[in-house]
N, C-alpha and C positions, 0 to 999 in steps of 0.2 A: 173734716178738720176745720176748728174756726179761721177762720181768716182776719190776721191782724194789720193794721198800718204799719207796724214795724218789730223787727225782729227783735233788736236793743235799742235800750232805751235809756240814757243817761241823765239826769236833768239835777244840774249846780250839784252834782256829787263832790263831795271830801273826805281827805283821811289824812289823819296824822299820828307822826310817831315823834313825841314828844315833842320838838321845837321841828320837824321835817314836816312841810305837808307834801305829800308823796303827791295825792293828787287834788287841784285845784278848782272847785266851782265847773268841773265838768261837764259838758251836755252835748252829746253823741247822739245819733239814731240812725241806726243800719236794716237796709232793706233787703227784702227778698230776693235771693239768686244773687247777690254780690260778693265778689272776692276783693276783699280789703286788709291792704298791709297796714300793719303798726309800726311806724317808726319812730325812734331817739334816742337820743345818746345815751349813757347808764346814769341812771339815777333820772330819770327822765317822767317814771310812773308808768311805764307799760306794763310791770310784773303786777304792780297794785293793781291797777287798772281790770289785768283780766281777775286778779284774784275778787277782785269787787264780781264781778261779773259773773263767776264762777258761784259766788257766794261764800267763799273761802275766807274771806274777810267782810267783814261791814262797815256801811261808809259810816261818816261821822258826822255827814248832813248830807241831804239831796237823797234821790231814790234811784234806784236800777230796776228796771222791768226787765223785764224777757219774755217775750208773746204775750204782757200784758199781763205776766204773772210776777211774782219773784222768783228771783235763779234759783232758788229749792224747789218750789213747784213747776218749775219749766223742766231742771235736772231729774225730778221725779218721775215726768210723766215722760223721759225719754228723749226729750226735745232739743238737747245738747250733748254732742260727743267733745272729747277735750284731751289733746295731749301734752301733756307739760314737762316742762325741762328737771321742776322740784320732783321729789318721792320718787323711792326703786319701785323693783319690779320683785313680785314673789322669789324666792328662792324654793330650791329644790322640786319648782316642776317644769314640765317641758312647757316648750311656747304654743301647744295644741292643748294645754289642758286650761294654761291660763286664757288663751283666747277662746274654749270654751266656756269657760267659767262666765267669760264680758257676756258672751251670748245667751245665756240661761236667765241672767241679772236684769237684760236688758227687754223690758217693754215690749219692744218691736224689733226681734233679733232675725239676723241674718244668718244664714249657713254657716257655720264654721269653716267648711273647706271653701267657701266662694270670699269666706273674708282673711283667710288666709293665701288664698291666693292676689287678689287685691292687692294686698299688703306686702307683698313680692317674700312671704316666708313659709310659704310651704314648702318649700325644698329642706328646712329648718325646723321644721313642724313638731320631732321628736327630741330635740335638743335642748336640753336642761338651760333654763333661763339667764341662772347666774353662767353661764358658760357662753356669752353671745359676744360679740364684738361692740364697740360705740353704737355703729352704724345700724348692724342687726338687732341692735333695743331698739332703733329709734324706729325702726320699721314694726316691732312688734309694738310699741306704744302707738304706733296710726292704728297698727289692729285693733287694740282696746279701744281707740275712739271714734272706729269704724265698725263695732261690731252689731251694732243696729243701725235703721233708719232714722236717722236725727235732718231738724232741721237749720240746725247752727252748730259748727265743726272750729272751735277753736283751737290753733295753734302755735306751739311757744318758740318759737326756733326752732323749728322739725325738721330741719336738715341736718341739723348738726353732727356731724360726725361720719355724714354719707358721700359716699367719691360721688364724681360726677352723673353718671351714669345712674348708680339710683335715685340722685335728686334730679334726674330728669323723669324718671318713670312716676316719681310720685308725685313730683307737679303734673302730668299728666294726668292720674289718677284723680288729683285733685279739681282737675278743669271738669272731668267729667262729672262730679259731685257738685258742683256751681251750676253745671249745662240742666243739672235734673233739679236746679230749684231750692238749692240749698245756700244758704249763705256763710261764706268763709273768714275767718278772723286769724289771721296770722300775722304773729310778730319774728321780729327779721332783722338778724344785721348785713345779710348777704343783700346789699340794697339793689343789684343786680335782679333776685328774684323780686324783689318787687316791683320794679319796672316792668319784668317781664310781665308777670304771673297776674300783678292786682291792677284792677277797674276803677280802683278806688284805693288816695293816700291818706293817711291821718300821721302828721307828725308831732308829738307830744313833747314840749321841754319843761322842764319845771312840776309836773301834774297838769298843766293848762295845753289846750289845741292848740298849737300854733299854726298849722296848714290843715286844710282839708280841701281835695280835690282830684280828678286824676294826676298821674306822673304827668304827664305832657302840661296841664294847669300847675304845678309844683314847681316841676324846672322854670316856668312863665315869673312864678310868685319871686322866685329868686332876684331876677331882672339884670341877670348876667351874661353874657356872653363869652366861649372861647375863645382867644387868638395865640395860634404858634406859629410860629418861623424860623428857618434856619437863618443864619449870619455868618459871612466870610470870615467876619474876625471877630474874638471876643471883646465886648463893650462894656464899658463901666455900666454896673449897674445902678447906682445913682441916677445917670442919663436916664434910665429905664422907668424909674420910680416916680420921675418925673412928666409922666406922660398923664393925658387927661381921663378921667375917671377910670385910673386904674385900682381894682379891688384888691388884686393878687397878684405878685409875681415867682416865676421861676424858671432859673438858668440853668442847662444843663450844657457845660460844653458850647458848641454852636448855637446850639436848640433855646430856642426862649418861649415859656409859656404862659399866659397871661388870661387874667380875666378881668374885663371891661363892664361897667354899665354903659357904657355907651360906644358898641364897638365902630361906629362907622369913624366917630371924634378921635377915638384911638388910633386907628389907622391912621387918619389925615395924619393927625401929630408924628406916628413915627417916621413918617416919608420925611415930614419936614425938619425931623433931627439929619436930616441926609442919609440915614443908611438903608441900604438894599437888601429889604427882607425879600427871601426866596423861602417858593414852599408854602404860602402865605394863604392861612385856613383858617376860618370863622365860623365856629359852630356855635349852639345853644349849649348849655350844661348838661350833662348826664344828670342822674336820678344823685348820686351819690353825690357830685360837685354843689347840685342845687342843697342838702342837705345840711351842708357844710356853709355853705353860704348863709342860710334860712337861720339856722341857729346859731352861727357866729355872731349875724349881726344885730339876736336876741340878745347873747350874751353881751354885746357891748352898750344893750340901752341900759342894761341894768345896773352896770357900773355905774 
């Protein structure tokens, strides 16, 4: 197998849909063995984005590689599996015929029964397609894009629809497809899995990158901090508002929760409004607060 610098490749990619440019002057490049989340709000270019990728769509300037080929010739020769949220699934046959079908099609296929098992639906194996639950397509859609050896596994929200317990099995599944040298591309609104799950964040607003870095670099880029505390009694929130570099506030009852860029400043000031916060906890953002943050305070240069 040749050996490339990069798996994708994005360089001042665009596209637009009449007066919308979905995505903006792009320039991406993802490496070998990494698992990377895509995140943004809707309407943000992540669906464009993988459709560019995929080859689904064409940009409208800049270019998309894939191993250095284009995404037809990388998807030809095998070298991309892909499960997406858009297009059904065959009707009227079971999920062993379709998932043999992926296998036959594919370049460099894998057992049928090892990739149904994988895919935690062999126990489902003879069950008529259109007959499946949410959860049980979306497992049978990892089959289809697990039915060869590929070396880039894009995915569109591939939880969707799974209880807890299989989206834990197939992140697992998933970790061990990154451990053997594959590079993972999943977008996500459970921002939760991709703190867990990815090595790597990419957050998109507009079509343009806004972040790129791990989570723990992400939450950093925010430059916020948590503070909550309980309170004896409820306080005007005004007094509250009025505290120094306060980003965020919120009262629940007793409970006051706040995010600071500068939590030490904060705290001084609220002792010195005199009241006695108990309970008194100062963390960094989570993956999802720093998100909110990131793009809020996109959204407000652009006003």
């Amino acid at each position: 197998m040749t050996k490339t610098a990069s798996v994708v490749a994005f360089d001042q990619v665009s596209k637009t849909y009449g007066a919308v440019r979905a995505v903006d002057g792009l320039t991406l490049t993802l490496r070998p063995g990494e698992t990377v989340a895509l995140l943004g709000p809707n309407g943000a270019g992540k669906s464009t984005t993988l459709d560019l990728l995929l080859g689904l769509k064409h940009a409208d300037s800049g270019t998309v590689r894939l191993f250095g080929a284009t995404p037809r010739e990388a998807i030809v020769a095998g070298r991309v599996g892909a499960m997406l949220q858009s297009g059904g699934l065959m009707d009227e046959v079971t999920v062993a015929e379709l998932v043999g079908l992926a296998c036959a099609l594919h370049p460099r296929p894998y057992r049928v029964g090892d990739v149904l098992a994988r895919a935690g639906v062999a126990r489902i194996a003879d069950r008529k397609v259109d007959k499946l639950s949410g959860g049980q397509a979306q497992r049978v859609r990892f089959a289809l894009a697990t039915a060869g050896y590929s070396d880039l596994i894009v995915l569109d929200e591939p939880t969707t629809g799974m209880d807890v317990t299989t989206r834990q099995a197939f992140w697992a599944t998933m970790r061990e497809q990154a451990d053997q040298g594959r590079t993972v591309l999943f977008a996500t609104h459970y921002l939760e899995e991709a703190d867990a799950i990815a090595d790597r964040v990419l957050v998109l607003h507009r079509g343009r990158l806004l972040a790129d870095g791990t989570a723990a670099e992400i939450k950093a880029k925010a430059g916020a901090r948590r503070i909550s505390f309980d309170l004896d009694a409820e306080t005007d929130d005004a007094s509250l508002r009025a505290l120094p570099f306060l980003t965020a506030l919120d009262t629940s009852g007793h409970t006051v929760r706040i995010q600071s860029s500068d939590a030490d400043a904060t705290v001084h000031a609220l002792y010195g409004l005199g009241l006695c916060p108990r309970n008194l906890e100062v963390a960094g953002l989570g993956l999802e607060q720093a998100f909110v943050a990131i793009t809020a305070a996109e959204e407000a240069k652009s006003k």
